[in-house]
MITI-517856 format. One record per residue (C-alpha): y, z, x; chain. Coordinates in steps of 0.5 Angstrom, whole numbers. Example, Ala and Ser with C-alpha at 12.3 -4.5 7.8 and 13.67 -1.06 7.14 Angstrom:
REM residues 2
     v     w     u chain
    -9    16    25     A
    -2    14    27     A
***
This chain:
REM residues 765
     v     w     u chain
    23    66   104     A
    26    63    98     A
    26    56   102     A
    18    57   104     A
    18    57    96     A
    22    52    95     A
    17    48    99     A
    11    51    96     A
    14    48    89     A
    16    42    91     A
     9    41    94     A
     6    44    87     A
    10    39    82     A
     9    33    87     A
     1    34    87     A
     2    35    79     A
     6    28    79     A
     0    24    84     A
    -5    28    79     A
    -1    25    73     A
     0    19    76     A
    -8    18    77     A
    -9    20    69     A
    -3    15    67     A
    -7    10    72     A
   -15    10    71     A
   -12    11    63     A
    -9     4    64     A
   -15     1    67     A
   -19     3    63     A
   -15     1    57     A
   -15    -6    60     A
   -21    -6    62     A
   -23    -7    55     A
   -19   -14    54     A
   -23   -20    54     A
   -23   -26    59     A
   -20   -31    57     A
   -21   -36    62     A
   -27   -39    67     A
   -33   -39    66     A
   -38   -33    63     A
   -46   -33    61     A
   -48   -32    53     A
   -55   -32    52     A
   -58   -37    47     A
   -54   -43    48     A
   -56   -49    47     A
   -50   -52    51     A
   -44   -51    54     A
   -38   -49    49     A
   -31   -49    51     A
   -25   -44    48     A
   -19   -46    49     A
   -14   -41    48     A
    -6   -43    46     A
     0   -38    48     A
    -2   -34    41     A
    -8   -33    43     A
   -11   -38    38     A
   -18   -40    40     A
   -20   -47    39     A
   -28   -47    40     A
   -31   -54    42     A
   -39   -55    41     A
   -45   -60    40     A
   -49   -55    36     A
   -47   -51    30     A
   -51   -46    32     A
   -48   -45    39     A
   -41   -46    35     A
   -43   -40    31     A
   -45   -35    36     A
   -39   -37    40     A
   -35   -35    34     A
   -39   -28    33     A
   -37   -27    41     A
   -29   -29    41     A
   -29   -25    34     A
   -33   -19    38     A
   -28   -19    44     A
   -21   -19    41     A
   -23   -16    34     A
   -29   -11    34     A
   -27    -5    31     A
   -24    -8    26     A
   -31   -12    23     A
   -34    -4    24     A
   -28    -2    19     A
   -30    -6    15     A
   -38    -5    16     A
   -37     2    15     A
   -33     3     9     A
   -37    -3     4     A
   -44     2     6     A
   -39     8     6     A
   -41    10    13     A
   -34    11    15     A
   -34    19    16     A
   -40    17    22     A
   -34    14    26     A
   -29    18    25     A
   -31    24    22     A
   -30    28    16     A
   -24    26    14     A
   -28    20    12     A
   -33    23     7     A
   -29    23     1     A
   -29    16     1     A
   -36    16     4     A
   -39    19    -3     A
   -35    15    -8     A
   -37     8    -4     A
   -44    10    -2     A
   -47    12    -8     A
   -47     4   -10     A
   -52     3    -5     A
   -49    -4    -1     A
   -52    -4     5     A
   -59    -5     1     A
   -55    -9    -3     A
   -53   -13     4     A
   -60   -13     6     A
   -63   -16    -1     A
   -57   -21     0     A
   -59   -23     8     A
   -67   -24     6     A
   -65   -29    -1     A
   -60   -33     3     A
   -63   -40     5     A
   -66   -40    13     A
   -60   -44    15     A
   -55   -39    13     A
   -60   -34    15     A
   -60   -38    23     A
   -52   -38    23     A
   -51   -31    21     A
   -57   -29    26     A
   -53   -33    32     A
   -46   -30    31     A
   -49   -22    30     A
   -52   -24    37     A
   -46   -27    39     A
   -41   -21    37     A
   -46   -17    41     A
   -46   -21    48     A
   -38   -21    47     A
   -39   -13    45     A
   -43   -13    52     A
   -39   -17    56     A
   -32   -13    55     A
   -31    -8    63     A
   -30    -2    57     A
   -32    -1    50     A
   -25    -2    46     A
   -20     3    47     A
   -21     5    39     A
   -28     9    41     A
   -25    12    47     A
   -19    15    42     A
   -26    17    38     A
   -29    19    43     A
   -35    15    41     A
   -39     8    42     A
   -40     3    38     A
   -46     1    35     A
   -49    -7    35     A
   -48   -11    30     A
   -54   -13    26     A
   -54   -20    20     A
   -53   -16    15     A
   -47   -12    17     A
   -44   -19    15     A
   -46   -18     8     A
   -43   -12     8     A
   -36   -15    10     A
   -37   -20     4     A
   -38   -14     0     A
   -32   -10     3     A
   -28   -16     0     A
   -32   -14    -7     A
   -29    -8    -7     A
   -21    -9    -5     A
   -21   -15   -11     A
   -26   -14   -16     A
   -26    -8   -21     A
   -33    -4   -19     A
   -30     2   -24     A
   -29    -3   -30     A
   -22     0   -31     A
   -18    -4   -36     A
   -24    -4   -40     A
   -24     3   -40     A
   -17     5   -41     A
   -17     0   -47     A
   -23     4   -50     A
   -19    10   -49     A
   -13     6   -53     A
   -17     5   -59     A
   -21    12   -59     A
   -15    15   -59     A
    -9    12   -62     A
   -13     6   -65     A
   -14    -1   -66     A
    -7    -4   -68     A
    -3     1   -62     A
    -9    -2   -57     A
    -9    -8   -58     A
    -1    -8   -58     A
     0    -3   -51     A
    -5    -7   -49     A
    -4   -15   -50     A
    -7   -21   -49     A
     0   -24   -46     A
     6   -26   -48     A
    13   -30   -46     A
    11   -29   -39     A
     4   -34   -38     A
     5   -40   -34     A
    -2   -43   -36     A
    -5   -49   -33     A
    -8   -50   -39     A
    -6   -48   -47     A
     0   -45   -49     A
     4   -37   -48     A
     2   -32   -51     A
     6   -30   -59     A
     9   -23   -56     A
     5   -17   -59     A
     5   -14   -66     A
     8    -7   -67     A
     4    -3   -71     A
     7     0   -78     A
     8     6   -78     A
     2     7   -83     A
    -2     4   -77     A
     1     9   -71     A
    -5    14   -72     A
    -1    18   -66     A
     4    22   -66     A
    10    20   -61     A
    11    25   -55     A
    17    26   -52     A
    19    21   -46     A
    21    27   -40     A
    13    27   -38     A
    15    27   -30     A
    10    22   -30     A
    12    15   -27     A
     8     8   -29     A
     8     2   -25     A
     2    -3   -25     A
     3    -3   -17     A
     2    -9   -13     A
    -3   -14   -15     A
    -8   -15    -9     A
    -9   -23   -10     A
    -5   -28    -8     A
     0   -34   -10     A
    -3   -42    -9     A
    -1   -48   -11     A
    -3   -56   -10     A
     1   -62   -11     A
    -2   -69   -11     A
    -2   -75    -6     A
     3   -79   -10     A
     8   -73   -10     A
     9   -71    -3     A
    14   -75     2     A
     8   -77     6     A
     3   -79     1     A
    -2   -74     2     A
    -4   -67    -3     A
    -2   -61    -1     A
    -5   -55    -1     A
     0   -49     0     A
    -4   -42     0     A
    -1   -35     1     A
    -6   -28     0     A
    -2   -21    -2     A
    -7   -16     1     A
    -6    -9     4     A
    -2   -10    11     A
    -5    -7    17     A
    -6    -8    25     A
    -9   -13    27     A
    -8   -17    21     A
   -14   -17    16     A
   -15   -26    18     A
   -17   -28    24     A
   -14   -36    26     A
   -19   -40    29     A
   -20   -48    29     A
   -28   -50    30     A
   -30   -57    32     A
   -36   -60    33     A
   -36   -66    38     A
   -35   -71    32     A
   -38   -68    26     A
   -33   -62    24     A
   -26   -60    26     A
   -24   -54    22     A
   -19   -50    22     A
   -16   -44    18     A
   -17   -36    18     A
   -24   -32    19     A
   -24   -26    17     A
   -28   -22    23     A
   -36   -21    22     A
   -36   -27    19     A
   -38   -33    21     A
   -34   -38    17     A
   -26   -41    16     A
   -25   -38     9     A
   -19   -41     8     A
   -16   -47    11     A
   -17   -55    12     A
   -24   -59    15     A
   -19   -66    15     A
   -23   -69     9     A
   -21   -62     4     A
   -16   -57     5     A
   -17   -50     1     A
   -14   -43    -2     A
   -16   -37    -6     A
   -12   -33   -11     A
   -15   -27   -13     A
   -17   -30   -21     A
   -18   -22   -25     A
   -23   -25   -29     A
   -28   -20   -32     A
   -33   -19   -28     A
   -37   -12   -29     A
   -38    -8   -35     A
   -39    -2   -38     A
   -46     1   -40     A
   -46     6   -45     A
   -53    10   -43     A
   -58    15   -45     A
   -61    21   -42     A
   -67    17   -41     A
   -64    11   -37     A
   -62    16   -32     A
   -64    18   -27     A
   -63    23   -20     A
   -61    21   -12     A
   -59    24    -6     A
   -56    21     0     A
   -55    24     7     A
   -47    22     9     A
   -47    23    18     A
   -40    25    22     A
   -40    24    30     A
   -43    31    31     A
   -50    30    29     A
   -49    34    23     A
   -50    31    16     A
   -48    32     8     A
   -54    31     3     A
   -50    31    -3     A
   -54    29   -10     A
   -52    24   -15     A
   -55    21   -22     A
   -55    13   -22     A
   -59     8   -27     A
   -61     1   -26     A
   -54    -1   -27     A
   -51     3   -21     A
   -48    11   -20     A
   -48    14   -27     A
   -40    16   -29     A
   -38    21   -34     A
   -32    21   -39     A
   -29    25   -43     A
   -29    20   -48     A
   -34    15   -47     A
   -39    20   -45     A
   -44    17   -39     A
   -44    10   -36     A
   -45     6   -31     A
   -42    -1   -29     A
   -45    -7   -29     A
   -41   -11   -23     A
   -43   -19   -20     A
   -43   -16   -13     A
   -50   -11   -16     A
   -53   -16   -19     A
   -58   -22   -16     A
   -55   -27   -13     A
   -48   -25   -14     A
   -48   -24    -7     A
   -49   -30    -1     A
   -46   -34     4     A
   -46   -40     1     A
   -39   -41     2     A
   -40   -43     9     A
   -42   -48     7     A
   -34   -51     6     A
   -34   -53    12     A
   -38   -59    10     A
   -35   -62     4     A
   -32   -69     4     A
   -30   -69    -3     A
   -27   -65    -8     A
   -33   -65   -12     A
   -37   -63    -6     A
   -32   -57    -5     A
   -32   -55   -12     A
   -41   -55   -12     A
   -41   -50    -6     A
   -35   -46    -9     A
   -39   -46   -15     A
   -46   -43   -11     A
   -42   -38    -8     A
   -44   -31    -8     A
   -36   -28    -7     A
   -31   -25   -11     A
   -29   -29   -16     A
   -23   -33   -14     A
   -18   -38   -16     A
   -19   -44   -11     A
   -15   -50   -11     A
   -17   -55    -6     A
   -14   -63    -4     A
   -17   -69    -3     A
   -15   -72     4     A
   -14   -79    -1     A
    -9   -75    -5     A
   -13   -72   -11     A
   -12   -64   -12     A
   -17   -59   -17     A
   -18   -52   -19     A
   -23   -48   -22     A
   -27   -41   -20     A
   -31   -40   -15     A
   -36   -34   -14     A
   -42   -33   -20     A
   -40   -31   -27     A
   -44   -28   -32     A
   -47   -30   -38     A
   -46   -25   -44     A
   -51   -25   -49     A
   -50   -21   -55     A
   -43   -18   -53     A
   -37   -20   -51     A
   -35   -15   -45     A
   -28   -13   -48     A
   -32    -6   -50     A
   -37    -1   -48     A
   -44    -3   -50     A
   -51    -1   -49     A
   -56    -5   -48     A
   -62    -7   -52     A
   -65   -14   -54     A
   -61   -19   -54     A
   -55   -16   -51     A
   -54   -16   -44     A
   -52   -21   -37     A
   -56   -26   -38     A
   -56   -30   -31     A
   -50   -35   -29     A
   -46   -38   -31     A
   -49   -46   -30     A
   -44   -50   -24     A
   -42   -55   -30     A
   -40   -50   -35     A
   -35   -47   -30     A
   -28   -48   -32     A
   -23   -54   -28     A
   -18   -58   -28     A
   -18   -65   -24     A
   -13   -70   -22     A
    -7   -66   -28     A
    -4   -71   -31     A
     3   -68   -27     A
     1   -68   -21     A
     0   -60   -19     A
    -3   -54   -19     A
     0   -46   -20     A
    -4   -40   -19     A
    -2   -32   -18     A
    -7   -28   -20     A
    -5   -29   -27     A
    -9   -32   -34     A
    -9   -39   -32     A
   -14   -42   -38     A
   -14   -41   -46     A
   -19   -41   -51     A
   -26   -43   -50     A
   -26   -43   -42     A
   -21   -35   -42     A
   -27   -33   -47     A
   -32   -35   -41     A
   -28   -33   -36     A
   -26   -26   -40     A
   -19   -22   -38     A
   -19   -17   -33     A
   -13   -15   -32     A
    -8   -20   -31     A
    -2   -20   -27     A
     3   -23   -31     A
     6   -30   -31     A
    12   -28   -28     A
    10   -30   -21     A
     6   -36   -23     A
    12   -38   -28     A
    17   -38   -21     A
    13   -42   -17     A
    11   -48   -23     A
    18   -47   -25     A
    20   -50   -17     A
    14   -54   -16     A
    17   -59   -23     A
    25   -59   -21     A
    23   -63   -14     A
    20   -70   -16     A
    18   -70    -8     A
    14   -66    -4     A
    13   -63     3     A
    11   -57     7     A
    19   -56     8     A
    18   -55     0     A
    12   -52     0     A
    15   -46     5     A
    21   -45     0     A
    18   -44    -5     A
    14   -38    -2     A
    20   -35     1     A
    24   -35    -6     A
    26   -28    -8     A
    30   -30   -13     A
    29   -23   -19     A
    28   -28   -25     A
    24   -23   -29     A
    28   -17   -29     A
    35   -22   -31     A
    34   -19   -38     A
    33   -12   -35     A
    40   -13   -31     A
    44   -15   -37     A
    41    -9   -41     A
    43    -5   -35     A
    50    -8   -35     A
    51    -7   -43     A
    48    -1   -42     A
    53     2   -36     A
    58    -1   -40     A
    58     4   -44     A
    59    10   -38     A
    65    12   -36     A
    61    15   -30     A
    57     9   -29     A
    64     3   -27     A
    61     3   -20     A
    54     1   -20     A
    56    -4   -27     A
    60    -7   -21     A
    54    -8   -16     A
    49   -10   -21     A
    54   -15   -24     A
    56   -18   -16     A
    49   -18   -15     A
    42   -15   -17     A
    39   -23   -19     A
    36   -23   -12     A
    31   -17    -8     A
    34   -21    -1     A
    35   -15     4     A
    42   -15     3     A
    42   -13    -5     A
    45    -6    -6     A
    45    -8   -14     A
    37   -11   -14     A
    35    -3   -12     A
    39    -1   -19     A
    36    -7   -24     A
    29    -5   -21     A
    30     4   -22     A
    32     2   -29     A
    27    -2   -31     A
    21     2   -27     A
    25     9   -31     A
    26     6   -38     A
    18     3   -38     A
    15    10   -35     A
    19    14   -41     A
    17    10   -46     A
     9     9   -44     A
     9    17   -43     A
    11    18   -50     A
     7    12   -53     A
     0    16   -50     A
     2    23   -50     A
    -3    24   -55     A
    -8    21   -49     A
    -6    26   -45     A
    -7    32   -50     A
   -14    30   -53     A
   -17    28   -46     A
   -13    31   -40     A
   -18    28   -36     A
   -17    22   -36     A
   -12    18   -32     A
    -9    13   -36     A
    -5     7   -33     A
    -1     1   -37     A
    -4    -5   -37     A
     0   -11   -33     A
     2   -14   -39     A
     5    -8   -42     A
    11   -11   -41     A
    11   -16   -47     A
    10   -10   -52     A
    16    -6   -48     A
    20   -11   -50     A
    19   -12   -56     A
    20    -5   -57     A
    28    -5   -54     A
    29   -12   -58     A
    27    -9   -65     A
    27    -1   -63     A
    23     2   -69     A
    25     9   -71     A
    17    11   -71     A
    16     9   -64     A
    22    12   -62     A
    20    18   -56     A
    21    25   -60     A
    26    28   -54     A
    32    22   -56     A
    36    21   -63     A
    36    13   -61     A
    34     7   -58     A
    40     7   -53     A
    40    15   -52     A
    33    14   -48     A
    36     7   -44     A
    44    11   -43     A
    40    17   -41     A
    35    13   -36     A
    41     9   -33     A
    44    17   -32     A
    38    18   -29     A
    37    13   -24     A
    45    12   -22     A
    45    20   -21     A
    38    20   -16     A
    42    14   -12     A
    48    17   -11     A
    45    23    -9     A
    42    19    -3     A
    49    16    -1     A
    55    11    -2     A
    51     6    -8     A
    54     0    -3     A
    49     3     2     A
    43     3    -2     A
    41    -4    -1     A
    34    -7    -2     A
    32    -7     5     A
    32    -2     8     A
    28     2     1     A
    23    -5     4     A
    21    -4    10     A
    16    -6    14     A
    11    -1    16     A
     5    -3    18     A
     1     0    23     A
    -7     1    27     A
   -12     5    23     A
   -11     9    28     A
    -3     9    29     A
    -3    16    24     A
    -8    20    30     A
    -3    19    36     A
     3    25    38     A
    10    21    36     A
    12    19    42     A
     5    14    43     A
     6    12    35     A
    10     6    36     A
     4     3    41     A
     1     2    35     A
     5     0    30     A
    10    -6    28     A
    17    -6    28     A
    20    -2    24     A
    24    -8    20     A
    28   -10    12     A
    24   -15     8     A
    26   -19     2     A
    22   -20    -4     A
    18   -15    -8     A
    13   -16   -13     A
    15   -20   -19     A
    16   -26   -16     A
    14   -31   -10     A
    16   -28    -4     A
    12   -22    -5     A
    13   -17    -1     A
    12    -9     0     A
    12    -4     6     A
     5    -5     7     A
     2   -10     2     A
     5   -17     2     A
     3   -23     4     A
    -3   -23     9     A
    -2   -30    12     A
     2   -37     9     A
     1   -43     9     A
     1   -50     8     A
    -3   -56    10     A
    -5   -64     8     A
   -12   -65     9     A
   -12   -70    15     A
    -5   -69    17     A
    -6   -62    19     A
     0   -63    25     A
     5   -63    19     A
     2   -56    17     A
     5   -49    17     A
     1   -43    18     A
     4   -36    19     A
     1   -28    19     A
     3   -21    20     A
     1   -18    27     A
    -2   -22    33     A
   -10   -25    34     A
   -11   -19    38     A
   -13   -12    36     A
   -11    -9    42     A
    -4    -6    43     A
    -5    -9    51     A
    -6   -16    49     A
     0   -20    49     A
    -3   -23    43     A
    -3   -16    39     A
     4   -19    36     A
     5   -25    37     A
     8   -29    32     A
     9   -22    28     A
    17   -24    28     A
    17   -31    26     A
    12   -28    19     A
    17   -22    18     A
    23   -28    18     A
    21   -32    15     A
    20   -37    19     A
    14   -43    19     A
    10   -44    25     A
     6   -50    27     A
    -2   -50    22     A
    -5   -53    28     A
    -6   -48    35     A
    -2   -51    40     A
    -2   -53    47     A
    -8   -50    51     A
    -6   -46    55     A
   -12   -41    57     A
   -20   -45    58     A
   -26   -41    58     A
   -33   -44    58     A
   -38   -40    55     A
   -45   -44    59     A
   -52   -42    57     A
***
């Protein structure tokens, strides 16, 4: 008996095992069935010829064609295949139509965001574009469907979902566009609105010195830095000071922008300009960029990053020009005081995959969705990307430029995020200027909330030639970082809207005039620098301040051995950086108590360029500013050290403590967060320490940090060097989904051209 049930269960696990097997087996299958074909031969409807896809051993597509027509509806196809989910991500959150993929989880975001209204928006956009952008935008929606379509199973994403993708359609591209208005340009007008709650409550002299134009810091292409800020008389301080214990912890958070620089023909060993660029995004998998070259038989060979649902190299070199961007933070959108009369009521309907929809209601006005403030009453925000002509794909046009002056005219007509764009001429020229639409202010000068009446309001845009730019500097290069970059009459133009400060764009200036010559070797040091230079001053208050504490000789020890660099190994940087973070947020609680008490509300953060008015608080600590918990200036920085060096040691040895394994990779698949633990990983990098942090070129965080970097010479493309977080594909099963990942986490450069082929795909009418 007991061998016949030894039997019957030993029947039993096996058919489970086979059953299991078979789930395991068509699960794969499945799964890879959703890979694309990479090499021989496969029909897409529409071309006019044959075009080649030859792939290198990282997947990198170079895509060969006679017509640009063919050549984008082949990008729209190639993008389809390895990255769909994605350009549907993007889609979806610009329209704010996420919860209709993955549910009510989404529906949050989905009411914020959908209340702009930016699928009309794209719609409006689409049908004003010129016909030839409009034939190339059509082609590549027609390609991504056929590559959506030629896939054996839709992606593996819509199967954890359990739905189906929808086509693409034109307009979806513009809503690409606009998803990246909403990660880099301020829809809500924030700094304008805090620093209106500044005056209103604290008045003018504590405003403008909480929130200063600049400082020490700057590093300008053009004028000077900034004098520090004025503290406030005591007569001028109409607020009480709160204590500093608010458990309230301030930082202004990671900058999304970018580092870029350019050197001049005559500077570089090879004499030709360089242009190295390096965009600080929010990191996932796939990365945000997508590398690609394009040629056109003899008349286009163009090669960079794309960014999915778009049909273009954003950022890269054609031969004749090489380009980058950095986020410019110029001011782009403004408030609008309204009255009851400029209101008026909405309602949209939000769907999620059951079917079952949400109307919710909503007030807007001819300016976007009404906001309301306890402070500054009902508003709306006038924002480039709403307004007529602030949206186009003209930067497609790039591809085509010769010159550098021809560059600048398409950067200048682009209806984009307004960025900082530094461009190479292949004879060894270099410029920068802004490009994306400005508006022209009548009336006001957008550093306040403002009604709008005759004669005051947007009046159109900034004309191409009134633009600011510098050509050919008399030095010979060129630094941005997402800090203010002009003075006087262009910064009037430009505006401020919200810099980051200087300190990153002061390091890299700072490295590319200690060199007299200049190449890509140069160019890949210069992002890799993690040196700590603006918190060295911190460090040596920390260390006098330690010096005071009997309890503190351990951590005195391990800042004044280390601490001037955020490199993995540092276990004294991660105490400079506490210190520095404490001090600030018990001084900014303090400073804006009377914010909190009078509109509780409200949600108030320091301005980047807080850091001038702190300093000057700790260089001549006036006793009316001091926070009312402390007796003295130092009580408040010995107390702070206490703080941070207590909360170290409660985690462990302070020698253990180093800064990269506080700085670890996380970076993961949108998706990576649903799965059961154990199936996690499939979709997440390695989990591994990185050196750099905010303030300073080498910016790198969990999972924000440098979405590429590169550097390339116009016309000597082969000397360039390129690198991304993550691989080309999408799917966990491509052997492409990291590849190349290790060589960005290292540091270590990769060539900017793709290299041999070694896959070959014709796509064939």
């Amino acid at each position: 008996m007991l061998a016949r049930m030894r039997r019957w269960l030993l029947r039993i696990l096996g058919l489970v095992a086979v059953l299991a097997a078979a789930v395991f087996t068509a699960g794969w299958l499945t799964l890879r069935a959703s890979l694309p074909e990479v090499d021989g031969e496969l029909a897409l409807a529409g071309l006019r010829s044959s075009v080649t896809v030859e792939r290198d051993d990282h997947g990198v597509p170079t895509l060969i064609a006679t017509d640009r027509l063919d050549l984008a509806r082949a990008t729209g196809f190639v993008h389809a295949q390895d990255r769909f989910f994605q350009m549907d991500l993007l889609r979806r959150a610009a329209a704010g139509e996420l919860a209709g993929l993955v549910g009510q989880i989404a529906l949050p975001r989905d009411r914020q965001i959908a209340v702009e209204q930016l699928r009309d928006v794209a719609r409006r956009a689409l049908a004003e574009s010129q016909p030839a952008i409009r034939a190339l935008i059509a082609a590549y929606a027609d390609g991504v469907n056929a590559g959506l379509d030629a896939l054996d199973a839709r992606p593996f994403e819509y199967w954890l979902l359990r739905s189906e993708p929808v086509p693409w359609q034109s307009e979806d591209s513009l809503l690409v566009a606009l998803s990246m208005f909403l990660d880099l340009t301020d829809r809500t007008a924030r700094k304008e609105r805090d620093d209106a709650v500044l005056r209103h409550v604290l008045g003018e002299p504590a405003a403008r010195f909480l929130a200063p134009a600049g400082g020490s810091w700057d590093a300008p292409l053009q004028g000077e830095a900034l004098p520090p800020p004025d503290i406030p008389a005591p007569t001028e301080w109409v607020a009480p000071v709160g204590a500093s214990q608010v458990a309230v912890v301030v930082e202004p958070g990671p900058v999304l922008g970018s580092n870029n620089w350019a050197v001049a023909g005559r500077l570089t060993t090879h004499g030709g300009a360089i242009v190295a660029d390096d965009m600080h995004l929010g990191l996932s998998l796939p990365n945000i960029w997508y590398r690609m070259r394009l040629q056109l038989r003899d008349s286009l060979d163009i090669t960079g990053v794309t960014l999915p649902g778009l049909p273009a190299v954003v950022a890269g070199s054609n031969g004749h020009v090489a380009w980058g961007f950095t986020n410019s933070y110029g001011d782009f959108s403004d408030i609008v005081l309204l009255d009851s009369g400029e209101i008026v009521d909405a309602e949209l309907e939000l769907t999620v995959p059951s079917g079952d929809g949400e109307s919710f209601r909503f007030q807007t006005s001819r300016y976007g969705p009404v906001r309301h403030d306890p402070v500054l009453g009902d508003y709306a925000v006038q924002w480039t990307a709403r307004e007529p002509g602030g949206l186009n794909l003209r930067l497609l046009l790039l591809e085509q430029a010769r010159t550098l002056e021809e560059a600048m005219a398409v950067a200048h007509g682009a209806g984009m995020p307004p960025q900082n764009f530094v461009v190479a001429q292949a004879d060894g020229r270099v410029g920068w200027t802004v490009a994306g639409r400005i508006p022209v202010r009548q009336g006001f000068d957008g550093t306040q909330p403002t009604a709008r009446g005759a004669g005051i309001g947007w009046d159109g845009w900034l004309a191409a030639d009134a633009i600011p730019r510098v050509v050919d500097p008399p030095s010979g290069r060129l630094w941005t970082a997402n800090s203010r970059v002009v003075s006087g009459e262009a910064l009037r133009l430009l505006g401020d809207g919200g810099y980051a400060l200087g300190a990153r764009a002061g390091q890299i200036r700072d490295g590319l005039h200690a060199r007299d010559h200049l190449d890509e070797a140069a160019m890949h040091a210069i992002v890799l620098d993690d040196r700590a230079l603006f918190l060295q001053r911190w460090r040596d208050l920390l260390i006098n301040t330690l010096d005071t504490m009997p309890e503190g000789e351990e951590a005195e020890r391990l800042v004044r051995e280390q601490g001037r660099r955020a490199s993995v190994d540092d276990a004294g940087y991660p105490l400079v950086r506490a210190f520095h973070r404490e001090v600030s947020s018990r001084i900014w609680s303090a400073l804006t108590a009377a914010v909190r008490d009078e509109a509780p509300g409200v949600s108030l953060r320091p301005s980047r360029q807080f850091e001038h008015a702190l300093w000057e608080l700790l260089e001549q600590r006036p006793a009316h500013l001091l926070p009312a918990d402390v007796d003295s200036w130092s009580e408040l920085l010995t107390s702070s050290a206490r703080r941070i060096v207590d909360a170290a040691a409660s985690r462990g040895p302070l020698a253990e403590q180093r800064w990269g394994e506080q700085n670890r990779v996380q970076i993961g698949h949108p998706l990576a967060a649903a799965l059961p633990g154990w199936l996690r990983p499939w979709l997440q990098a390695p989990d591994a320490p990185q050196a750099g942090d905010r303030d300073m070129p080498r910016v790198a965080g969990p999972s924000f940090g440098a979405s590429e970097r590169f550097a390339v010479s116009p016309g000597r493309e082969a000397q360039g060097y390129f690198t991304m977080p993550g691989g080309q594909s999408g799917h966990p099963l491509s052997p492409w989904f990291m590849k190349g990942h290790a060589a960005w986490a290292a540091g270590e450069p990769a060539p900017f051209l793709p290299g041999p082929t070694e896959h070959h795909l014709t796509l064939k009418p």
